[in-house]
N, C-alpha and C positions, 0 to 999 in steps of 0.2 A: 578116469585113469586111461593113458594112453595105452591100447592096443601093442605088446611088444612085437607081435606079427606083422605090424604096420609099416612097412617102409619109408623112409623117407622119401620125398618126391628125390628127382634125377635134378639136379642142375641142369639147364639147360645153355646149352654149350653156347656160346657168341663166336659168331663166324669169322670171319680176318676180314682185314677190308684194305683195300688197295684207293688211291687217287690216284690216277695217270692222267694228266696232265700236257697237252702237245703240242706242235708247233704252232706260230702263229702271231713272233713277235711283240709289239706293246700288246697285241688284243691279249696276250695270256693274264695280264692283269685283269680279266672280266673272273679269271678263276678266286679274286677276292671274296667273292658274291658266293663262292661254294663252301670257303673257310667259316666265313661265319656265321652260314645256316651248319654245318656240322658243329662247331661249338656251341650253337645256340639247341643242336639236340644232344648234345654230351658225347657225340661219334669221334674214337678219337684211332685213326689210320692205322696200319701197322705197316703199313709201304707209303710210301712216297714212289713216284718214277716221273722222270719229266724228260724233255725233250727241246732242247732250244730257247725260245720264249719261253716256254713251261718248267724248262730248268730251273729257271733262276726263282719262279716260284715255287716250284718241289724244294730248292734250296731254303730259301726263306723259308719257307712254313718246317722247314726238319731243322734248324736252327733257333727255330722259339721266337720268330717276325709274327705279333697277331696280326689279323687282319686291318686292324686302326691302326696301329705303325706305319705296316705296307701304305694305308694310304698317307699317311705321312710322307713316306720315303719316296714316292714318286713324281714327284716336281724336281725332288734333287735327286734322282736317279735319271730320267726322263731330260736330257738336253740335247739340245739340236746341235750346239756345235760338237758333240760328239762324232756328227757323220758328216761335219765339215774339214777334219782335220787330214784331208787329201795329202797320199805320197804321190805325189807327182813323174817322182821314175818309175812308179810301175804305171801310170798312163803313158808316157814316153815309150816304156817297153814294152807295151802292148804293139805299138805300128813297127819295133824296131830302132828306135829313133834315137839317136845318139846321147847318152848318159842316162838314157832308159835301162830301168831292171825289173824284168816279171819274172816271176818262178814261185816254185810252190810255197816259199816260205815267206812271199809277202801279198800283199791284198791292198784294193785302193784307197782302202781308211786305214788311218793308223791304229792302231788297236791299243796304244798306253791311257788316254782315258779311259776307254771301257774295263780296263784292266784293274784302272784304280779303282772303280767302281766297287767292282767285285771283288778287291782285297778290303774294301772297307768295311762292306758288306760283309763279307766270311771270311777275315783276318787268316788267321793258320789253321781254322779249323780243317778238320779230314774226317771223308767222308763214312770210314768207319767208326768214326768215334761219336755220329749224331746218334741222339735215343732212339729215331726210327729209322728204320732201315731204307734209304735213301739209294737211288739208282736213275745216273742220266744218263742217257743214248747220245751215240754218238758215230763216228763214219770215219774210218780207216778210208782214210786221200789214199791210197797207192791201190789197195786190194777192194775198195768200194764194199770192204765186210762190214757190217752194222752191230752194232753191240752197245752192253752197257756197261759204264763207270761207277765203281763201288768200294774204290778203294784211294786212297792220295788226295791232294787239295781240293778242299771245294770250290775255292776259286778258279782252279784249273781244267777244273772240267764241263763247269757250269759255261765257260767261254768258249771252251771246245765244242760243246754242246751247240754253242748258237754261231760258230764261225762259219758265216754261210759265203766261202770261198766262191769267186773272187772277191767280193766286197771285204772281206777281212781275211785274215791272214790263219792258215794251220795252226793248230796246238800243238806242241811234240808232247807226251805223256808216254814215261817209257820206253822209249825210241819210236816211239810210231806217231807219224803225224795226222791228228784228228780233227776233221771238220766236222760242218752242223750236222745233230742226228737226224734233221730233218730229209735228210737225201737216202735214207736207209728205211725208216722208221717213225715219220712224221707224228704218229702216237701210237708209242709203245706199249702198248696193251698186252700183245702176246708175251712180253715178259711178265707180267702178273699170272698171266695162264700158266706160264711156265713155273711159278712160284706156288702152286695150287692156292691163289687167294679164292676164298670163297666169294666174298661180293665186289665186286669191281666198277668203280665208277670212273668211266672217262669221261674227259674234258675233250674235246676238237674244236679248235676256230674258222669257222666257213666265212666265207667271202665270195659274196656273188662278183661272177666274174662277167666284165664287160668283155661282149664278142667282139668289141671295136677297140683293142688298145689304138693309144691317142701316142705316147711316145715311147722312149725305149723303158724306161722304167715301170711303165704299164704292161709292155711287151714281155719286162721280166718276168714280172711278178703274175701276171695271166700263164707262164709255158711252169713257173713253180707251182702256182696253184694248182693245173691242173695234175701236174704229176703227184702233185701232195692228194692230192683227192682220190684219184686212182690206186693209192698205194694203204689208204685209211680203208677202203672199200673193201680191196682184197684182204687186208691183214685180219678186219674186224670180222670179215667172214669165215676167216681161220677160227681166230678166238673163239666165235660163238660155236663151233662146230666141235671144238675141244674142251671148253668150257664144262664144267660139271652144274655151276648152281646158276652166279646172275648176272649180269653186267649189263649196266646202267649206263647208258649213253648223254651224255651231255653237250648236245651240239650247240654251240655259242655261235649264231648266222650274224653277220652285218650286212645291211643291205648296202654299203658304201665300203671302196677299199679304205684303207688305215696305212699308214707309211708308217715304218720304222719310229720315224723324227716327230709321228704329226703326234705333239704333246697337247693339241689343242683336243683330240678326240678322249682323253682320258676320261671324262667325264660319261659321256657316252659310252664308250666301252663298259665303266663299270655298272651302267646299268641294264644295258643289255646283255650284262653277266646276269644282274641279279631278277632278271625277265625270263632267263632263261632259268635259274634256280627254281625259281619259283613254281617254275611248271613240272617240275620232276623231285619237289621237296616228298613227296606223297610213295612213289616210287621206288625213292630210295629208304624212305622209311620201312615200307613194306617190306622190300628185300632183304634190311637186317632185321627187324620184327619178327616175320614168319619163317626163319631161317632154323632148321631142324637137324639133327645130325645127321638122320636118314640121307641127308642130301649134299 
């Protein structure tokens, strides 16, 4: 006969758990490789946050994209002539030049394919009404304030998220027109801090950077990198310093840069997504396992 004095054990409590997810263009598709080692242990998010490239998989995965979908969809998400579809007056009105127009509301790709994309992808869904609670950063063009998007079109904000002006064009949401989060926020971690998640795992895409850019495009993306690296460094040492319990770093390194277009590294990326899983499956295991209330 069971002891009536005997208590029942305590439930014990399961932590929250956050994915943040960051900048980093195609490479944020290596964040497949985290999807589905977390399904394959039963982990299932209570935040989403993403950031530019990482958007659009924060979006995906809070819209019920599995991982083997995703990789479906990336051949027909993934086209080169997307970033061939040059306006021309805003090169012309870059030097001045007669029937040139630059200003803040255009960029030198056209942005209607990327757009379709993303309407395809997340039709009219809104970003309050996904089951997890979902949140992209993003960059107030006029006040360079950083924040995040958690309300209105998913598709509108997922673009906003990665409109890395000049190359593409402002989002208006609101009246305020929003560039890529990556100029504020390259991974938004401190908003999970901010959100008291208990276990937090981020995502960040490194790209060893050649001290030698070779042309202008090299030159870009070497003065982005480094400010994006600079700004992970300081933020993530905020986080840990406010932080209560764990957060789990998942750095995704390529040893070769990755272009926007180059559809040819897919392959690659995903499995130095799943190289990089693999070394921190154990880690992140631990941190929702031995996660106690105490803490």
């Amino acid at each position: 006969m069971t002891n009536e004095t005997e208590k029942s054990p305590t439930p014990k409590k399961q932590p929250t758990v956050a994915v943040v997810t960051g900048s980093g263009g195609i490479k944020a598709f290596a964040a497949i490789a985290l999807y589905e080692f977390l399904d394959e242990a039963g982990i299932e998010p209570d935040m989403l946050i993403g950031c530019s490239g990482g958007a659009i998989m924060a979006a995906m995965r809070a819209t019920g994209y599995t991982p083997s979908e995703m990789n479906e969809l990336i051949p027909q998400i993934l086209n080169k002539d997307l970033f061939k579809n040059i306006d021309y007056r805003v090169l012309l009105g870059i030097p001045h030049l007669p029937f040139g127009k630059f200003d803040f509301s255009c960029g030198i790709i056209r942005p209607d394919g990327i757009k379709a994309i993303h309407r395809r992808l997340f039709g009219d869904t809104r970003i309050e009404d996904l089951p997890v609670k979902t949140l992209l950063q993003v960059t107030d063009f006029h006040s360079g304030e950083g924040y995040v998007v958690e309300r209105g079109l998913l598709r509108d904000a997922v673009f906003a998220s990665g409109a890395s002006y000049p190359a593409l064009p402002p989002q208006n949401i609101d009246g305020r027109w929003l560039v890529d989060g990556g100029f504020s926020s390259p991974c938004p971690i401190l908003e999970a801090v901010k959100r008291n998640i208990d276990v937090i795992i981020a995502v960040t895409l490194e790209t060893r950077l050649d001290g030698e850019p070779k042309n202008y495009v090299d030159m870009f993306n070497y003065g982005q990198s480094l400010c994006a690296n600079q700004l992970i460094k300081s933020q993530f040492q905020t986080a840990i310093n406010l932080h209560h319990y764990e957060i789990v770093h998942l750095n995704v390194r390529f040893h070769r840069p990755i272009e926007f277009w180059d559809v040819e590294a897919v392959p690659f990326i995903l499995e130095t997504g799943r190289n990089a899983v693999a070394a921190k499956k154990e880690e992140i295991l631990s941190a929702i396992n031995d996660f106690t209330a105490v803490n």
